[in-house]
C-alpha positions as CSV (number, residue, x, y, z in Angstrom):
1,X,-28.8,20.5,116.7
2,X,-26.5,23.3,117.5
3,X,-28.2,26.1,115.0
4,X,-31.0,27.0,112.6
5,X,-29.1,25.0,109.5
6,X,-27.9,21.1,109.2
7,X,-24.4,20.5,110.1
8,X,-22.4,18.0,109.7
9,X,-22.9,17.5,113.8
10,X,-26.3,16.8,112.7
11,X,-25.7,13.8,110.8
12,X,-24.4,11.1,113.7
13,X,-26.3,12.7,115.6
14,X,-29.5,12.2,113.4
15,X,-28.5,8.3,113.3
16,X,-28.0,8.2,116.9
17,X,-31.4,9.4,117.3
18,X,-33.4,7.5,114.8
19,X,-31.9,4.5,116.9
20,X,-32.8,5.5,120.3
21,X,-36.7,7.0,119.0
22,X,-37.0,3.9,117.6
23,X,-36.2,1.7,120.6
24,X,-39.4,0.7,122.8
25,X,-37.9,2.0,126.3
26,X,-39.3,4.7,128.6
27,X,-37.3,8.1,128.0
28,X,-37.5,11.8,129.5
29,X,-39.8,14.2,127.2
30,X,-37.1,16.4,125.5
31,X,-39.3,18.7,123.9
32,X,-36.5,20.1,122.0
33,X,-34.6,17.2,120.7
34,X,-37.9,15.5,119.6
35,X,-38.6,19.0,117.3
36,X,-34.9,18.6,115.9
37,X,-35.2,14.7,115.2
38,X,-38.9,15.7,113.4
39,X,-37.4,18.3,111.3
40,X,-34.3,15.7,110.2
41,X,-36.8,13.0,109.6
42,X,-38.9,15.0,106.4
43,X,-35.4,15.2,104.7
44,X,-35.4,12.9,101.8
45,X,-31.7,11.9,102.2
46,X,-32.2,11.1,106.1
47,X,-35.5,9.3,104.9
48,X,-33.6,7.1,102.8
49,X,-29.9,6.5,103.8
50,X,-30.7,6.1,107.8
51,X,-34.3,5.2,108.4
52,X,-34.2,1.9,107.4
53,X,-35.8,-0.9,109.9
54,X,-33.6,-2.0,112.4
55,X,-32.6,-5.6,112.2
């Protein structure tokens, strides 16, 4: 979020984001933020340990 490598600022942030992309609500077109949360979703650990269905 903050460079061009994952940090560790990345990760509750990822989670955060998977949450609220993942929510059906109306929300502002950040181009940027949607690029980031893209690129965090084709890691395999994010993949596996924080998109799970939300219950």
């Amino acid at each position: 979020m903050a460079g061009d490598s994952l940090t560790v600022g990345d990760i509750p942030l990822g989670i955060t984001a998977y949450r609220w992309f993942n929510m059906e609500i109306e929300r502002e077109p950040y181009h940027n933020v949607k690029r980031w949360y893209e690129l965090l979703c084709e890691r395999p650990a994010f993949q596996e340990h924080v998109m799970n269905p939300m219950a």
